[in-house]
N, C-alpha and C positions, 0 to 999 in steps of 0.2 A: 683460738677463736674459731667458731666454727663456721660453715657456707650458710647451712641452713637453720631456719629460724623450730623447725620440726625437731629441733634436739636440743632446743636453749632458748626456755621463754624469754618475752620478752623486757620481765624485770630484771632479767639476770642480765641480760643483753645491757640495758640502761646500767645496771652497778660498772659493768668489764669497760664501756668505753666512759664512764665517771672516773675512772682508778686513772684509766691509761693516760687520757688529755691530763689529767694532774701531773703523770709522771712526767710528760713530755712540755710542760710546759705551755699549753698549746694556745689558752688566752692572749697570748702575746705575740703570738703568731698574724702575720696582717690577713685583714679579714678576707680578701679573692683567696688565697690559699686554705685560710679555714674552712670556707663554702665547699670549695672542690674535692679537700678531705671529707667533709661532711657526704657527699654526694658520693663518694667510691665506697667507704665505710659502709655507709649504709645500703649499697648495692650487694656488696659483699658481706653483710652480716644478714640479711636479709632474702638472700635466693634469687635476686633482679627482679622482685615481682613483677614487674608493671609487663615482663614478656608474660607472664600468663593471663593479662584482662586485656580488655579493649579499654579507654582512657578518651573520651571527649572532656577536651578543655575548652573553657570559655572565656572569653577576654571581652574588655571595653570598658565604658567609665563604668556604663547604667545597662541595668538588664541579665545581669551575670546569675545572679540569684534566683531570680524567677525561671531563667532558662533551664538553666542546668536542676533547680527543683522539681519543675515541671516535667523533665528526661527522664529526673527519677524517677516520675510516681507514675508515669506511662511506662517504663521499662518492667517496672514492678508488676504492675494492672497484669500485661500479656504477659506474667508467670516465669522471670527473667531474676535472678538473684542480682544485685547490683548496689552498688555505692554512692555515695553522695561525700564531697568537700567543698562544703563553701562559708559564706560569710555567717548565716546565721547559726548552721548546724554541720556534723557529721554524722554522718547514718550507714552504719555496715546491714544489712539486710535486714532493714528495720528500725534497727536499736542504734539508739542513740550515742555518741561519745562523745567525750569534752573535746572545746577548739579553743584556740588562740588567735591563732591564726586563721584570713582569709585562704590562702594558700601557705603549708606548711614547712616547717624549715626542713630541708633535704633529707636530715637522717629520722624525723618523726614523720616526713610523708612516706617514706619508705616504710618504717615500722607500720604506719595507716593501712597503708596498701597489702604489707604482706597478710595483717589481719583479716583484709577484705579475701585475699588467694582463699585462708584459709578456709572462709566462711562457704565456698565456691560460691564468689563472683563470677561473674560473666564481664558487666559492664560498671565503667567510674564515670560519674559525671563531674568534673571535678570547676571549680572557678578557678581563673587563673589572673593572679594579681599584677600589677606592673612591677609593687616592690617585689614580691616574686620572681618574677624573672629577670628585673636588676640584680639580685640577691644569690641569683644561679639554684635558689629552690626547686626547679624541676628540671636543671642539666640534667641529659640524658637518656632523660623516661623517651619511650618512642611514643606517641599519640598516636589513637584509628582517625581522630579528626578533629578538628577548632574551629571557633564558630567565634565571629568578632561583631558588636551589637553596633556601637558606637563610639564616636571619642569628642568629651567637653569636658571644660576648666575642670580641673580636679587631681591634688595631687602634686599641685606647680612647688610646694615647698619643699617638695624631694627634686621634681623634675627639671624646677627652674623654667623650664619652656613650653611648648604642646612639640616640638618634632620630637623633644628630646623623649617623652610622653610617649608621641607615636612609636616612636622605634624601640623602643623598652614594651611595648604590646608584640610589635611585628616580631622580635624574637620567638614567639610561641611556633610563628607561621614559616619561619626559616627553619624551625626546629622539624618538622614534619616530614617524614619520607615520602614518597614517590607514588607509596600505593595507597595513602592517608585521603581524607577530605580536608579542604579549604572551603571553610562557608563564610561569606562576607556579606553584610548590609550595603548593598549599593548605593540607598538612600543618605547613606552618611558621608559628607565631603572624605574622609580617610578610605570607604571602602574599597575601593577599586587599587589606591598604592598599599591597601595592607597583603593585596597577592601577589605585587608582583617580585620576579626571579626569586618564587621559591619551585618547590621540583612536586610538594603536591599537586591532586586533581581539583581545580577552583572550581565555583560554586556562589554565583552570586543571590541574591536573597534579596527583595524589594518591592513598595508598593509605584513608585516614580517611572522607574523602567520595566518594562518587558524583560527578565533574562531568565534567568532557569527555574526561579520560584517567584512566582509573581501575586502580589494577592489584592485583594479590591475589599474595602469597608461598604459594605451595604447598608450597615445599621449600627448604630451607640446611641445606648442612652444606660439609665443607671442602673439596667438588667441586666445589662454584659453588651456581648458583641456577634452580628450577623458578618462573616466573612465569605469570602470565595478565593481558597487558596489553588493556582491553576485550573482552575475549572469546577472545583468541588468545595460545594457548601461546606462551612463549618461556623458553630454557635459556642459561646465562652460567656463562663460569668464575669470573666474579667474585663477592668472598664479601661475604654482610653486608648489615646493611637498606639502609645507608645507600648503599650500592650498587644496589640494587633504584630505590630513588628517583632518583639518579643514571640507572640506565637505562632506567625508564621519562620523566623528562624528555627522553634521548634520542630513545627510542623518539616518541615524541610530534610533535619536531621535525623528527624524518624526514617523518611524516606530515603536519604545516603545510609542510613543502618539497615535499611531491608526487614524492614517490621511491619506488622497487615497494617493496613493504612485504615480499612475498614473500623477494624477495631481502635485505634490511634484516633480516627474522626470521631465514635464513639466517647472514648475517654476524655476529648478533649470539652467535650459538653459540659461534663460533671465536675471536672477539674477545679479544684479550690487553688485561690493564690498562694503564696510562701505568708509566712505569717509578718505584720509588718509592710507588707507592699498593698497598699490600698483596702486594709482593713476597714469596714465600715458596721455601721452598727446604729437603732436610731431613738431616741430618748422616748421618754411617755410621753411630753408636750410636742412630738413630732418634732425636732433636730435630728439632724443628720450628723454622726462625726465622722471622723476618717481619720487615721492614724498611717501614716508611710514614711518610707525611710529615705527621702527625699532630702537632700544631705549638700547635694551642691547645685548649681543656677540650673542648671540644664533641666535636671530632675524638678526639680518645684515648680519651674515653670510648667513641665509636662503636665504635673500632678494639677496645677491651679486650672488649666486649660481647657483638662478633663472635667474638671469639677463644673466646669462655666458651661460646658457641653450637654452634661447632663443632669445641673440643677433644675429642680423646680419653678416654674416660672413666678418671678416674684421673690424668689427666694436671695438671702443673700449668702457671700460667701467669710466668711470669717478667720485666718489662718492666724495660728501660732507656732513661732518657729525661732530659731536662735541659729549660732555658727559656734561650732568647737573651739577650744581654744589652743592654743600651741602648737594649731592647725592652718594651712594655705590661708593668708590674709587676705590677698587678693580678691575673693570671691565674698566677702563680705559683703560691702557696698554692690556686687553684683545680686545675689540673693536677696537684699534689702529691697533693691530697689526692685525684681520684680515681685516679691511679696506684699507691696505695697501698691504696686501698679495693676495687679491683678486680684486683688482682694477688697471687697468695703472696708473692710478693718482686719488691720494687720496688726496683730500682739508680738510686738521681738521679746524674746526672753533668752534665756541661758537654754545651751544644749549639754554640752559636758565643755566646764568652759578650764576643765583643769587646771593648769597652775594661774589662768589669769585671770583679772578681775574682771566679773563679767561684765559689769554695766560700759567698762572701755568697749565690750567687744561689740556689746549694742547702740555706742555709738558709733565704731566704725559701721555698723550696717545702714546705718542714716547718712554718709559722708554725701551720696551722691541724688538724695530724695529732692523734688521740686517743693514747694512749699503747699500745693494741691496733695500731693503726696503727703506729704508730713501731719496734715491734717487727719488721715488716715490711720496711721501708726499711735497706740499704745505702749509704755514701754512700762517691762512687769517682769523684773528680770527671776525671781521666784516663778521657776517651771508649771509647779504645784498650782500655784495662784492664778499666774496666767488661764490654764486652762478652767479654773472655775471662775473666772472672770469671762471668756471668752462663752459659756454655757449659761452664766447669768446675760449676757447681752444676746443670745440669741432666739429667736422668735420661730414658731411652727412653716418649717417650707428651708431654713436657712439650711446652710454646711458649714460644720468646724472642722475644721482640718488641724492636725498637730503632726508638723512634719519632721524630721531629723533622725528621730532615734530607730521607728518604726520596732523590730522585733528586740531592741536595746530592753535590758530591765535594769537599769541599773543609770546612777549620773555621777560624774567622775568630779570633784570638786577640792581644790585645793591637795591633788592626790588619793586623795579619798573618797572608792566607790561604793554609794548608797542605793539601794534600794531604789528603781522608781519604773516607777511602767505607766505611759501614755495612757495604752485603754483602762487601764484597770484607777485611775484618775476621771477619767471620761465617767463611768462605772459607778466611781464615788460622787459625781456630781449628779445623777439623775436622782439619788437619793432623798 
């Protein structure tokens, strides 16, 4: 077997350790032992890439995507070869590769990675998930730096808890050497315990407090956004606080990377969002829709908040939106209720409700509505329908929003995934 990947593609690579776990048995092997083999293996068949790039990881429930999208396509812009792993895509300088995974299983991030060496990368912007670093998916890799957004409901069906939650993120930050970054959202109740006793240089990030990156909203409305990051103006098409936070963590990162900031203020003007996160687009009878990937309470609410911010006066808001199935119960009746609290009319429907029946899962999101509430809510458990129900009841001025899947093209149903895409539904109803 050999060190380097420079003498043994990488198909060949995949048949030699196919052969070998056969031989050895190795599925039966208990899973922390598999991981950690998975993890040497692939250091060792691979050349250690991750010593030849720089590596920003990103952690938290909400924001991982946009973040580390946004790193790439500014690292890119100032003429930087660079990588991207995240949720919706992977990208080796450019081009595109298939994902499974939010963060990749230890011997395929490795394979990712050495791919990137080869391309001559520079920089990885990689997300980084909690099963992830439960899973010991990136034991090992050394990080330039970590950037942590925030932490809400999300995930309790693995986690059981939020510390248990926290501390399965804080791995990332205890992972980090000495000469690394630690960048934290202050503003988020976890930021300030996700730094402590680790041996990186901390780096707080915040609109609340004063500390080392501090930024001030000027202006939102549905154009994007006027900030002042430490002192210096900067404009974004993208809408909403929680986006503000979102790019001034950016913003910040750039400058723990020592990148012209000129041009970085520049770039962030032009900047398009990740596809999926607050896509909008607006019908011939004047509708607004929006499409984002708004998936658990924290997030929808952000998304609905924004929307109230920067609708039209007059206008109403409209959402359609469901909960996974075989997925955290818990946050049901939390997403219910504020979808319905925060919307004229709220359409529940199926999101990808896999093996279970959806229309249970849309009454669990009714469990906790007031009866004012409930008056509000629709229930239209066909996705499809939904949304050309919610564009027949909408009027010139309104916003529809269809939240859950955002950059998903596809609905997962009884095992079986079909074909479907939010905009391109939207798309079909101005017709």
């Amino acid at each position: 077997m050999t060190h380097s990947i420079k003498t043994q593609d990488h198909g060949e690579c995949n048949r030699t350790m196919k052969n070998l776990f056969k031989k050895i048995n190795y599925e039966n092997w208990p899973s922390s032992i598999r991981r950690l083999v998975n993890v040497c293996i692939g250091f060792h068949i691979f050349g250690y890439p991750y010593k030849k790039l720089k590596i920003i990881g990103v952690t938290g429930t909400n924001g991982k995507t946009t973040i580390t999208t946004l790193l790439y396509k500014i690292a890119t812009e100032l003429g930087y070869k660079a990588g991207l792993i995240g949720t919706v895509e992977h990208i080796i300088v450019g081009k595109k590769v298939s994902t499974d995974f939010t963060t990749p299983e230890a011997f395929a991030l490795n394979k990712l990675l050495s791919k990137m060496v080869l391309q001559g990368c520079e920089y990885v912007f990689m997300e980084v998930s909690s099963h992830g670093l439960e899973e010991k998916r990136v034991t090992g890799l050394k990080f330039t730096g970590a950037i942590f957004t925030n932490l809400t409901h999300d995930h309790l069906d693995y986690h059981k808890n939020m510390e248990n939650y926290f501390l399965a993120k804080r791995k990332l930050f205890k992972m980090l050497p000495a000469q690394a970054f630690a960048l934290s959202n202050v503003d988020d109740e976890y930021g300030d315990r996700m730094l402590e006793n680790i041996k990186a240089q901390k780096f707080l990030y915040g609109f609340n407090e004063n500390k080392n990156f501090h930024g001030e909203i000027k202006k939102l409305n549905f154009d994007g956004l006027d900030l002042v990051f430490n002192g210096k103006n900067i404009k974004s098409k993208l809408l909403g606080k929680f986006n503000a936070s979102n790019l001034l963590a950016v913003w910040s990162a750039c400058k723990l990377l020592g990148f012209n900031m000129n041009k970085v203020n520049k770039i962030l003007e032009n900047i398009e969002p990740p596809k999926g996160r607050l896509d909008r687009l607006m019908s011939p009878s004047g509708v607004f829709a929006i499409v984002d990937y708004a998936h658990t309470p924290d997030a929808l609410e952000n998304v609905l908040l924004t929307i109230k911010e920067v609708k039209p006066e007059g206008g109403r808001i409209i959402s359609v939106f469901g909960c996974g199935g075989d997925r955290d119960f818990l946050k049901r009746s939390a997403m219910g209720k504020i979808g319905a609290s925060l919307s004229d009319i709220a359409i529940f429907t199926s999101d990808n409700p896999r093996s279970e029946d959806p229309d249970k899962i849309i009454d669990s999101m009714k469990d906790n509505l007031t009866p004012e509430e409930l008056r509000k809510v629709i229930t239209i458990s066909d996705r499809r329908l939904a949304i050309k129900e919610a564009m027949e009841l909408a009027k010139k001025g309104d916003i529809v929003l269809c939240a859950g899947k955002g950059h998903e093209n596809y609905q997962e149903i009884k095992g079986v995934k079909t074909h479907f895409d939010d905009m391109e539904e939207f798309q079909k109803s101005f017709i």
